[in-house]
Steps between C-alpha positions, in 0.01 A plus 500: 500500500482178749125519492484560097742194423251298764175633330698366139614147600157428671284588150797326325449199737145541465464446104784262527304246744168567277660465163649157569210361657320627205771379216320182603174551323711561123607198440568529122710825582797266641807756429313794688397218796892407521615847474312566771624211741801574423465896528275507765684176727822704490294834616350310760845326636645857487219658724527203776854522504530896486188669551650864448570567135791703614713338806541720787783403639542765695400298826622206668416113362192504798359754422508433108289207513211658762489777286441224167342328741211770553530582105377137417220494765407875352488374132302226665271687642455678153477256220275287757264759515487621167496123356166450742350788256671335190385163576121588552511667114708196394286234702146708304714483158616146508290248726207460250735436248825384613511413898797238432706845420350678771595239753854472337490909540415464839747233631780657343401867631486336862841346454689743440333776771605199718855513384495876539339471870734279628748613365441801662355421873779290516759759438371761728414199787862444501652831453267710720557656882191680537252252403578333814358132594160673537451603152666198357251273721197746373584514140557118521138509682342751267563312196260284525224683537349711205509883470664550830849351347486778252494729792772285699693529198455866435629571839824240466582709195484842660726360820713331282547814244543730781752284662743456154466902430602581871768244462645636202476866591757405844708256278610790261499702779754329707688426131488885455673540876696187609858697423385780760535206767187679693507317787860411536561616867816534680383262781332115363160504628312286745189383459309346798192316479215525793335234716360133352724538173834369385752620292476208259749522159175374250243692666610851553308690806589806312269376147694690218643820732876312502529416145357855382809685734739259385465621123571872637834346717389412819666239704255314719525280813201354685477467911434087499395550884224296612116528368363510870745562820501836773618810357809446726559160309505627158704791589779250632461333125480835325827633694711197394345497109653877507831376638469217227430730237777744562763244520412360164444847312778720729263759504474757761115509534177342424184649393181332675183490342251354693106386506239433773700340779853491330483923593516361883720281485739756288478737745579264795839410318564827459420663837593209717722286337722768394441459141499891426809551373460275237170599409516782237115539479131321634207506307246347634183440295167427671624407860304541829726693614238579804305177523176381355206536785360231323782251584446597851126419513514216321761376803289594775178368308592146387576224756818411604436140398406594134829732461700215617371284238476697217878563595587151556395429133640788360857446713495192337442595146720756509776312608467266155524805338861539643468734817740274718283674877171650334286675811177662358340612814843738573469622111107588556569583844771794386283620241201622745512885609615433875776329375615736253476791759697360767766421190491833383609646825826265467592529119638869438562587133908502432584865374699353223269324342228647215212309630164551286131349497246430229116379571226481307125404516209320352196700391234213589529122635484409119818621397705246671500137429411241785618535790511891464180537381360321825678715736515822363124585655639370828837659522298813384265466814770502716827684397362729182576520137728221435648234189339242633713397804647844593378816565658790314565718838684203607730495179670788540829550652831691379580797340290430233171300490362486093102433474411294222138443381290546197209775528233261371505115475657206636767733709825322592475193766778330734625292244422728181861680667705205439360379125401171725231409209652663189251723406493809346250748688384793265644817668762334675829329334675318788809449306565842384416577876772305634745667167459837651555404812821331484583779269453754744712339782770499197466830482567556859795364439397169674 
């Protein structure tokens, strides 16, 4: 029905744009030439302002105007090609004759496919996630050079329509279910970020995961420990955010979900800081839970006096960022395999709580974006099948370890597990990921 009411408005568009360039060659005719501005200029308002015939306002105010935002740049895309054709018959009909109407023809056809580009690229520019800064540079790139910006525009369409029907489809869907309160656990959740990142309030380290539970009922706390410190030092800062947290809910237990490094320093609260009886449940997604050989040959292979200086500058940026005693050879330094071994023989699992792992991995160095995609091929060499930065023996730990990965493709990188660029991954939906798995520690009665 969508793609009938499209196919409609774009020939209706189509004869509109050509008749009222053409009411300019009947001069003598002057009620049909005013019908038709008048007709045809409120036909042409109405298509800028609401592309669909029908509203669908069945979707949230975003993701109205990307999806009338890809319906403009579509009927662009299809009275611009089909006027091409009509103007070559026009252009042999009229130039011998009349090229003061052909030229009139012209300007006004290239007017108003102007109106209904911009109109449109800027709508979907603003609107969009998954074109990313990449295809909004390329497009931007693209459009000035011929042919090729039909392409760069035929694939901004596609990304852009796929984008508004996936969005849709989980907007109803969470509509359909946000009584059921699906992820309404007994025990508020932790979330704990991993090394070099910050829990900052306007750029979530989670992407959309947080937002996406909340609709189903979760209440969510982040960690706020430091980007870069020892395992040891975040735990202290994890141990008194639980504490905190407690005392401002008065709830019993927290339930810790945590990535990369954030898994460590969860555990070290909770095996020797005492922190297990108020920890209802740890999930810990992606951590190196035994090391990453690569982290300890890249130790023993650089110099000491290039560590100390890329740490020096990185101490010191870090501590803008607000850690108050950033230390980012003791963060890389607990990540390496030695380290994580001798740890492991201190930190014994606490009976009462659930604890869980998830990993995934990356199919080739091209499904992550940079840095991943650098040192995928070297973690690879060295500890195995991996994300990007961790190996996928390493990752598991618990009662449970889940295995996520897509049988061809991209496959699932480091940061794919946390939504850090927004993107939705064909075979993969991070957010309905996360759903299920806050449902199911519901359902455990956590």
């Amino acid at each position: 029905m969508k793609i009938f009411n499209s196919i409609i408005t774009g020939i209706l568009l189509l004869c509109f744009i050509h008749l009222y360039a053409f009411s300019f060659m009947f001069p003598n005719i002057s009620s049909l030439k005013y019908l038709l501005y008048i007709l045809g200029g409120i036909f042409f308002l109405f298509i800028n302002f609401s592309p669909n015939i029908i509203p669908d306002k069945n979707t949230p105010l975003r993701n109205r105007i990307l999806a009338e935002g890809t319906l403009l740049l579509q009927l662009f895309l299809f009275t611009t090609l089909l006027s091409v054709l009509f103007g070559i018959y026009f252009a042999y009909q009229t130039i011998p004759d009349n090229i003061t109407a052909f030229l009139f023809h012209l300007v006004l056809v290239i007017l108003m496919e102007s109106v209904l580009f911009w109109n449109g690229i800027l709508r979907v520019y603003a609107t969009s996630i998954q074109l990313g800064i990449k295809w909004r540079i390329l497009g931007v790139i693209c459009g000035w050079i011929p042919i090729i910006q039909l392409f760069s525009l035929v694939h901004i369409i596609r990304l852009t329509r796929q984008e508004a029907a996936f969005e849709k489809e989980k907007y109803l869907f969470a509509l359909k279910h946000q009584h059921e309160e699906l992820c309404k656990t007994k025990y508020p959740l932790l979330f704990v970020h991993g090394v070099f990142f910050r829990d900052f309030h306007f750029l979530n380290y989670w992407g959309r995961i947080p937002e996406e539970l909340q609709k189903y009922g979760a209440t969510i706390f982040y960690g706020n420990q430091q980007s870069a410190a020892s395992v040891a030092a975040c735990g202290e800062e994890l141990a008194q955010r639980i504490q905190a947290i407690l005392q401002e809910t008065n709830a019993e237990k927290v339930n810790i979900i945590a990535h990369s490094k954030g898994g460590l320093d969860s555990r070290y609260a909770i095996s020797q800081l005492n922190m297990a009886p108020y920890v209802a449940s740890l999930t810990t997604i992606n951590t190196p839970h035994q090391g990453c050989i690569f982290a300890d040959y890249l130790l023993d292979t650089l110099p000491k006096s290039f560590c100390d200086s890329i740490a020096s500058k990185y101490n010191a940026a870090l501590k803008k960022a607000g850690d108050f005693d950033p230390d980012f050879l003791s963060a890389v330094n607990d990540l390496t395999a030695s380290s994580c071994q001798d740890r492991n023989s201190l930190l014994s699992d606490a009976p009462e709580v659930f604890c869980q792992s998830v990993g995934s991995k990356m199919n080739h160095a091209s499904s992550g974006k940079f840095p991943l995609n650098v040192s995928y091929p070297l973690v690879k060499h060295f500890d195995g099948e991996n994300d990007g930065l961790v190996s996928t023996e390493s990752m598991k730990w618990g009662e449970d370890f889940i295995f996520i990965s897509t049988p061809t493709g991209r496959g699932i990188s480091h940061g794919d597990m946390i939504d850090l660029n927004r993107e939705n991954i064909s075979g993969f939906d991070v957010r309905e990921f996360y759903v299920n798995l806050v449902h199911d520690l519901k359902e455990r009665g956590l």
